[in-house]
DONUSE-604953 format. One record per residue (C-alpha): x, y, z. Coordinates in steps of 0.05 Angstrom, whole numbers, padded with zeros to 5 digits, always signed. Each point is the difference from the previous one (the first is absolute). Layout:
<atoms>
      X      Y      Z
      X      Y      Z
...
</atoms>
This chain:
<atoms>
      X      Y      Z
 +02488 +02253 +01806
 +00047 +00044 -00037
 -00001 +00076 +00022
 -00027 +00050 -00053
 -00015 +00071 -00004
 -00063 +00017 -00030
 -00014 +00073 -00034
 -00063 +00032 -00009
 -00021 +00070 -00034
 -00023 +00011 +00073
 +00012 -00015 +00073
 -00055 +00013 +00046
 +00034 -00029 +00064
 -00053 +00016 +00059
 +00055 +00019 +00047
 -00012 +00047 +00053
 +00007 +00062 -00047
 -00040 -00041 -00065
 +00065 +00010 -00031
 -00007 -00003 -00078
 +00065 -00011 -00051
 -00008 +00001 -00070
 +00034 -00046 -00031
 +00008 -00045 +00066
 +00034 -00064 +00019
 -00003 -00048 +00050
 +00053 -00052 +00015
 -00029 -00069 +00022
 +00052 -00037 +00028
 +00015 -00087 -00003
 -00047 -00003 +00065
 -00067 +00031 -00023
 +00020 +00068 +00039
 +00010 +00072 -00035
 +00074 +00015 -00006
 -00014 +00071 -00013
 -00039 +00058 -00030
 +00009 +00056 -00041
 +00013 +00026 -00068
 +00015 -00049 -00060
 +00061 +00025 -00005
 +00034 +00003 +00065
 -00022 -00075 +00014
 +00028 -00020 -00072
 +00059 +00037 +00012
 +00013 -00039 +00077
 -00028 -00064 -00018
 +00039 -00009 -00071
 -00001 -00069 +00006
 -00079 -00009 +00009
 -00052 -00018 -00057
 -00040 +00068 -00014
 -00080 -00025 -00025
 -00028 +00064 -00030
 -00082 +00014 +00019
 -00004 +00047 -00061
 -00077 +00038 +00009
 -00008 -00027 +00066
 -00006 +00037 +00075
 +00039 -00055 +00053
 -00030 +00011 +00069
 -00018 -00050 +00061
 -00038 -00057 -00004
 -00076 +00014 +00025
 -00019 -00026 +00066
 -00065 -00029 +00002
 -00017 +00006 +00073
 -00067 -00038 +00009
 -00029 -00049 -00051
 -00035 -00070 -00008
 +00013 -00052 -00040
 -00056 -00026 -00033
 -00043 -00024 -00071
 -00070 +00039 +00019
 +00014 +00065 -00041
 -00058 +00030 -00027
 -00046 -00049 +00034
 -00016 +00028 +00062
 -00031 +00059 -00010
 -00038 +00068 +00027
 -00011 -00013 +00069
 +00031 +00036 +00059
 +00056 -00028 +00045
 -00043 -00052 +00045
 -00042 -00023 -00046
 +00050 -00014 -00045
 +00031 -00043 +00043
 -00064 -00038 +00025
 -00027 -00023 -00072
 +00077 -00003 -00035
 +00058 +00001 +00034
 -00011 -00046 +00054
 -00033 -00047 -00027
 +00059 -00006 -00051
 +00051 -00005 +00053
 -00045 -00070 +00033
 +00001 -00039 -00076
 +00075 +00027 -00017
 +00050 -00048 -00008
 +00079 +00007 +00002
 +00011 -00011 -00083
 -00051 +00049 -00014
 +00026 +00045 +00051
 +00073 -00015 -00021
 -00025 +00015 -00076
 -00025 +00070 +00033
 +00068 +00023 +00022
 +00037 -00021 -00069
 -00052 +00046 -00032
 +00005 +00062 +00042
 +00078 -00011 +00006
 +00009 +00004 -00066
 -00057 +00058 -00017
 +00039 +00036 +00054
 +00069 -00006 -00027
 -00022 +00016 -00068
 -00028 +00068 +00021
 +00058 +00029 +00043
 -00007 -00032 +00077
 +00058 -00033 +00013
 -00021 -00014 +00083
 -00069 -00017 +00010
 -00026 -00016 +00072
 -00063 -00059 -00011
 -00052 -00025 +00051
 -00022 -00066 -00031
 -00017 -00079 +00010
 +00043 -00055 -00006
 +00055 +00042 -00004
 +00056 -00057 -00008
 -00019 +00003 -00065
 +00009 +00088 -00001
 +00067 -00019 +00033
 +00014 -00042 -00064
 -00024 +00048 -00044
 +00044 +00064 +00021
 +00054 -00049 +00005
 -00004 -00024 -00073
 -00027 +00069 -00029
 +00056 +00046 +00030
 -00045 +00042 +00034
 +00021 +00026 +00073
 -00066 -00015 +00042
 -00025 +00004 +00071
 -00045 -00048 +00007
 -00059 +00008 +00059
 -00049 -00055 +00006
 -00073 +00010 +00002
 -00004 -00018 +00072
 -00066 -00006 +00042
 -00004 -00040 +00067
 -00075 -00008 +00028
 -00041 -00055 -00003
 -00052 +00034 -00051
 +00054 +00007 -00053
 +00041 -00058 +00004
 +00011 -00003 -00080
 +00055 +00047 -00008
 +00081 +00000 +00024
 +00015 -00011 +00074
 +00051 +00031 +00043
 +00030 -00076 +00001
 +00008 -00005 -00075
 +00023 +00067 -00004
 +00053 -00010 +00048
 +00019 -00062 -00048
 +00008 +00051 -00056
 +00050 +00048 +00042
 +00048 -00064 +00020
 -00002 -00033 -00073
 +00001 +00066 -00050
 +00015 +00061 +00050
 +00071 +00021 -00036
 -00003 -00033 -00057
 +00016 +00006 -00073
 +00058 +00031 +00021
 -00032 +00039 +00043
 -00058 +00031 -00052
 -00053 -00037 +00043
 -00026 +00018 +00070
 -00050 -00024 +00038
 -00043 +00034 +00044
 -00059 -00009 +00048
 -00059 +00017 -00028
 -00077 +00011 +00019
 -00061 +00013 -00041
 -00029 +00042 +00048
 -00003 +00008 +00079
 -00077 -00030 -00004
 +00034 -00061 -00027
 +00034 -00018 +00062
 -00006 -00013 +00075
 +00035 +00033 +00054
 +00047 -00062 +00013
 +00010 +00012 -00078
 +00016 +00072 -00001
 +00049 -00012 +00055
 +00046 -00052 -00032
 -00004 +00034 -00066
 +00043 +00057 +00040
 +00034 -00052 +00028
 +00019 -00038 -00066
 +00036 +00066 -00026
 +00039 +00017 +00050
 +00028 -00076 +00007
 +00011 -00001 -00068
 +00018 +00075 -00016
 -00057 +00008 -00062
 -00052 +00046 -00008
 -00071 -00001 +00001
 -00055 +00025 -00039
 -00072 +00002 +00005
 -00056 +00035 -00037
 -00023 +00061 +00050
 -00052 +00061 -00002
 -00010 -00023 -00084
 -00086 +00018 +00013
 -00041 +00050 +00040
 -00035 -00072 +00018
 +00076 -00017 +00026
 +00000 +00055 +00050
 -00067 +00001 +00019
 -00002 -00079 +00020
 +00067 +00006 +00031
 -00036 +00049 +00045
 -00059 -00039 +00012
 +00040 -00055 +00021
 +00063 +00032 +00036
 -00021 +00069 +00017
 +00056 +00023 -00038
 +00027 +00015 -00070
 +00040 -00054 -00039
 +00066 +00027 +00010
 -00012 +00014 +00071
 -00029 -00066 +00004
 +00062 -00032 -00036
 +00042 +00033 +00054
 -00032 -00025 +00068
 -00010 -00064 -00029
 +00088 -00007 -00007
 -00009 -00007 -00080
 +00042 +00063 -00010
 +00054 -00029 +00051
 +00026 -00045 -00058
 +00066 +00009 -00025
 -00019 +00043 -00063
 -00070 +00017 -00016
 -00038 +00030 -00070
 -00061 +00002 -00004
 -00040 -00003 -00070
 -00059 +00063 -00024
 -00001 +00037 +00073
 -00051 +00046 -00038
 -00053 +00011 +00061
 +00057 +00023 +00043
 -00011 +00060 +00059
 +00052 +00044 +00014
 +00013 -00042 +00067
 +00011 -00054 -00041
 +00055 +00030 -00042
 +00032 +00024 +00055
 +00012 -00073 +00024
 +00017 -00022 -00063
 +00056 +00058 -00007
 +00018 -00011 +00077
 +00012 -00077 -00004
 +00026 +00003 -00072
 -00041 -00039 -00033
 -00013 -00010 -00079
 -00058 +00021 -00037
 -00018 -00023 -00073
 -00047 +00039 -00040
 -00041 -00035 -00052
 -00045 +00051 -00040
 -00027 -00041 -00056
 -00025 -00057 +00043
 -00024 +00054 +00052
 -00044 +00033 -00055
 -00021 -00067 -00040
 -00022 -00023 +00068
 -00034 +00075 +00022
 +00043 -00008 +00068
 +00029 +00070 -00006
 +00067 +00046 -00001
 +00045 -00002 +00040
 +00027 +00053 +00040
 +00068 -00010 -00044
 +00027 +00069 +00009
 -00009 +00006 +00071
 +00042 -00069 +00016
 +00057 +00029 -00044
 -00002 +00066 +00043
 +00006 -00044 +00067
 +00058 -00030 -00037
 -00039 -00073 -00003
 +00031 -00044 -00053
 -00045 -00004 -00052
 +00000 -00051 -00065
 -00043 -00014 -00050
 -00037 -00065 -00016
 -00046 -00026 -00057
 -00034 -00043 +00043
 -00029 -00062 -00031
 -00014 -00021 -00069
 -00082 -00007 +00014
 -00002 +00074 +00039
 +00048 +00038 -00054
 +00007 -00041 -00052
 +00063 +00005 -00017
 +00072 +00005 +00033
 +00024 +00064 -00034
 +00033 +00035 +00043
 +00008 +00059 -00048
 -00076 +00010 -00009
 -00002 -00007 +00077
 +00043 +00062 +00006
 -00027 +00042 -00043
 -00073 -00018 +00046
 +00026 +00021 +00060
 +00019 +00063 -00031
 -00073 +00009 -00024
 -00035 -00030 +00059
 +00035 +00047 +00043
 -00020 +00066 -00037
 -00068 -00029 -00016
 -00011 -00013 +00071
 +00027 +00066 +00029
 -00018 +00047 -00054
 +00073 +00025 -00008
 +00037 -00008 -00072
 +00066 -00007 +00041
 -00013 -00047 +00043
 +00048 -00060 +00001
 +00054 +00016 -00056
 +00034 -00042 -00048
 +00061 -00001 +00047
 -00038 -00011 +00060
 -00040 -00065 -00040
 +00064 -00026 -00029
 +00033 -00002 +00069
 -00067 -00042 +00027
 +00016 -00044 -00062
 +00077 -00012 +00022
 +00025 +00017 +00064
 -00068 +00014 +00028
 -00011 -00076 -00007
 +00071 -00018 +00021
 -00001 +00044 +00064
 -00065 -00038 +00018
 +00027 -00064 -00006
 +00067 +00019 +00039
 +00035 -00017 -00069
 +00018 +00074 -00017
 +00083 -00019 +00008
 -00004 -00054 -00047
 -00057 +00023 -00055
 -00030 +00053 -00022
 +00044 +00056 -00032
 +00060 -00012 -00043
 +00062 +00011 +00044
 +00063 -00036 +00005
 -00001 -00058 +00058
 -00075 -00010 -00016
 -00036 -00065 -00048
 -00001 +00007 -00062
 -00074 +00005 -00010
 -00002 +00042 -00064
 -00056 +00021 -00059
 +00007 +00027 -00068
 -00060 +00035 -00021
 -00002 +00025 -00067
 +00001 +00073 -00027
 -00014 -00007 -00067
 -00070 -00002 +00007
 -00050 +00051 -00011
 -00027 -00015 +00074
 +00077 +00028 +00017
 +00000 +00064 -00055
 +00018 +00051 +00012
 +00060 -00017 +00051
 +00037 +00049 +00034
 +00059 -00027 +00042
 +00036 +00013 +00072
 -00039 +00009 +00066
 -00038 +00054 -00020
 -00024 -00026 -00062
 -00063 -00032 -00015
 +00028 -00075 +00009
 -00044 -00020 +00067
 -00059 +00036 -00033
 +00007 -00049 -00048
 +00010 -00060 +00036
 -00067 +00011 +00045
 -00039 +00033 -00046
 +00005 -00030 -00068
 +00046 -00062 +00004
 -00034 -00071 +00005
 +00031 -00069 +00020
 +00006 -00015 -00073
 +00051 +00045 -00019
 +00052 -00047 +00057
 +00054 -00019 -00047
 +00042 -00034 +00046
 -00006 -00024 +00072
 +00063 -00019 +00044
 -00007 -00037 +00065
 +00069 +00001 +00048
 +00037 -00003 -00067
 -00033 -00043 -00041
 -00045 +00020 -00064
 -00061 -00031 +00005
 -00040 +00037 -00055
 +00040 +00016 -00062
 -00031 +00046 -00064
 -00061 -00002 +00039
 -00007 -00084 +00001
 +00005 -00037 +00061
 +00070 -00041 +00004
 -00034 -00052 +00055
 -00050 -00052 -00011
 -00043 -00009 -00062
 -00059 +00059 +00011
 -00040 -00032 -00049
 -00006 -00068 +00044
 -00019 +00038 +00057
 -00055 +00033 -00033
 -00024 -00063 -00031
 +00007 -00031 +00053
 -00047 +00044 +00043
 -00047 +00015 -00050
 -00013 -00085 +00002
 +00005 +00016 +00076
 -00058 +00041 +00025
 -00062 -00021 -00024
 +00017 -00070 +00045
 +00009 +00055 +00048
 -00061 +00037 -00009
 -00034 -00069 +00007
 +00021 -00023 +00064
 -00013 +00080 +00029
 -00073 -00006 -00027
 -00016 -00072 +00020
 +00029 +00020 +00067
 -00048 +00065 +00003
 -00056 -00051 -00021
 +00008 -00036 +00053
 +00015 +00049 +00057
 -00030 +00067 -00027
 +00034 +00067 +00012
 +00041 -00002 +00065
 +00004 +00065 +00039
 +00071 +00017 +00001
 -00011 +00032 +00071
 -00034 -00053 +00034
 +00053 -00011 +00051
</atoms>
């Protein structure tokens, strides 16, 4: 990799003052790292030796982190039911018939709809996820991949904690260093106690995270009570599960101030996913307050059946609405504030925040190029106090992502994807999931709707 300095008509860097420069630069060095920042002409000037690409009409920020999703091929197939339900007559009875092409086939979709629309780091809790680890590694995308765990006798289809230790020693690291691996469970009811003790146990040995789905349903919080005599998060805490050596925890939108105060207190990560939690009627979150208690918040789009789609961008600009629909307040959750949850909200969460997540010299190169000459973008008005991050949350959609970089490396040029052939992988699951569809309904012929809670 030769080192370059790329030069856009704006900078929006996402450092801690949300510096803007017109007329930015930023030097990417021969190792996938930015050299340094600042105006065009300074860095030309220092660096006269260097290659200067000019993004004419296009705003260079960092690449979106996409702090919660699923892979998957049942977009706009399961539909209007809330949270439990959905998971009883869908989800799980998906996950029993899956298999690891199909689910491999799943990842190379979502990878690539996620570089193409701005999210350069994307955190996944998936099947079969050899074939995710593949996927990143081939696409370019940096990826923390979290399989769909569950360890009790009544739901003994998905991941276990033994092939998902597997996935740490074989992929945890890799493509130089874009993939982690972390421990991962689909929910707390998933699990016994000997379970929810080695998951703890598995990310301290092997310094990951873990993430788990927690307080996503009023049902959530009310059978956690039922059961435990406590709330999730409490209950995630005197069980050990927040004793692991990072925690985030995905939707948190039923969440008591007690609970927040634990999540402040032990430092854990929180990632807020509006468009699922309102396609699915689970709720809003209490965004704002987390941010005051200094919680690391990042966004997520959740999966491609709850959302259904991985645009981060339209994801932002939900948040923003959710939050003043929800509290009744037209200022509630600003553009800064969402574009923050979009960057280093997400990389704070994930303990990433030195290497990703604002453009700064020493950090990846994760970089987007969205374009301004649009009329989504017009009028623009530039520096920190123009209307740039009103833009972006408000009016911007994944589609206007002219270029993606990942530690360095372009993977989506003049808005086409530079990795794999796109058009395979659509063909390819579009020949995919009716077989899929038929083994899910011949299996729900057979063995009826399956209470997900029946533990």
């Amino acid at each position: 990799m030769s080192a370059q300095i790329l030069h856009a008509d704006h900078l929006l860097t996402m450092d801690a003052d949300n510096t803007v420069i017109t007329h930015g630069a930023v030097l990417v060095d021969q190792d996938g790292l930015i050299g340094a920042v600042g105006p065009v002409a300074e860095l030309a000037a220092s660096h006269p030796g260097v290659p200067v690409r000019r993004l004419a009409n296009r705003l260079l920020m960092p690449g979106l982190v996409n702090a919660h999703a699923h892979s998957g091929l049942l977009r706009g197939t399961a539909e209007g039911l809330p949270v439990w339900a959905w998971l009883q007559q869908h989800i799980d009875p998906m996950h029993r018939v899956v298999n690891a092409e199909e689910a491999e086939l799943a990842s190379r979709l979502c990878y690539a709809e996620a570089l193409l629309s701005g999210t350069t780091t994307i955190v996944d809790m998936w099947r079969h996820m050899e074939g995710s680890a593949r996927a990143a590694s081939d696409l370019g995308i940096r990826a923390v991949l979290v399989p769909y765990v569950a360890e009790h006798p009544e739901h003994d289809y998905f991941e276990t904690l033994d092939t998902n230790e597997a996935l740490i020693e074989r992929w945890h690291g890799g493509a130089q260093g874009r993939i982690q691996v972390w421990v991962g469970l689909e929910h707390m009811f998933y699990a016994t106690p000997e379970a929810w003790r080695r998951c703890a146990d598995m990310s301290r040995r092997h310094r990951v995270g873990f993430h788990t789905h927690s307080n996503e349903s009023r049902f959530d919080v009310e059978e956690t009570q039922r059961r435990y005599a406590m709330r999730p998060i409490q209950a995630l805490q005197e069980f050990g599960l927040l004793d692991a050596h990072r925690v985030m925890l995905a939707h948190c939108v039923w969440t008591s101030d007690e609970e927040m105060d634990i999540l402040a207190a032990r430092r854990i990560g929180v990632v807020h996913n509006p468009v699922s939690n309102m396609k699915l009627a689970s709720g809003a979150a209490p965004v704002e307050a987390m941010l005051a208690r200094g919680i690391a918040v990042g966004l997520g789009t959740d999966g491609e059946k709850e959302n259904n789609n991985l645009d981060m961008f339209e994801e932002m600009k939900t948040a923003s609405l959710l939050a003043k629909l929800s509290r009744l307040d037209a200022a509630a959750l600003d553009a800064w504030s969402v574009c923050r949850m979009a960057t280093m909200g997400g990389a704070r969460a994930l303990g990433l925040d030195k290497t990703i997540g604002s453009i700064e010299a020493g950090k990846a190169a994760d970089l987007i190029a969205v374009r301004t000459d649009t009329p989504r973008m017009t009028p623009l008005l530039g520096g920190s106090d123009g209307n740039l991050h009103h833009n972006l949350v408000h009016a911007v959609q994944g589609g206007d992502v002219d270029m993606t970089m990942v530690a360095g490396h372009i993977v989506v040029d003049n808005g086409r994807l530079l990795s794999g052939d796109l058009a395979d992988t659509i063909a390819q699951a579009n020949r995919a999931v009716p077989l899929l569809f038929e083994r899910r309904a011949e299996w729900l012929r057979r063995n009826g709707t399956v209470d997900a809670l029946r533990i």
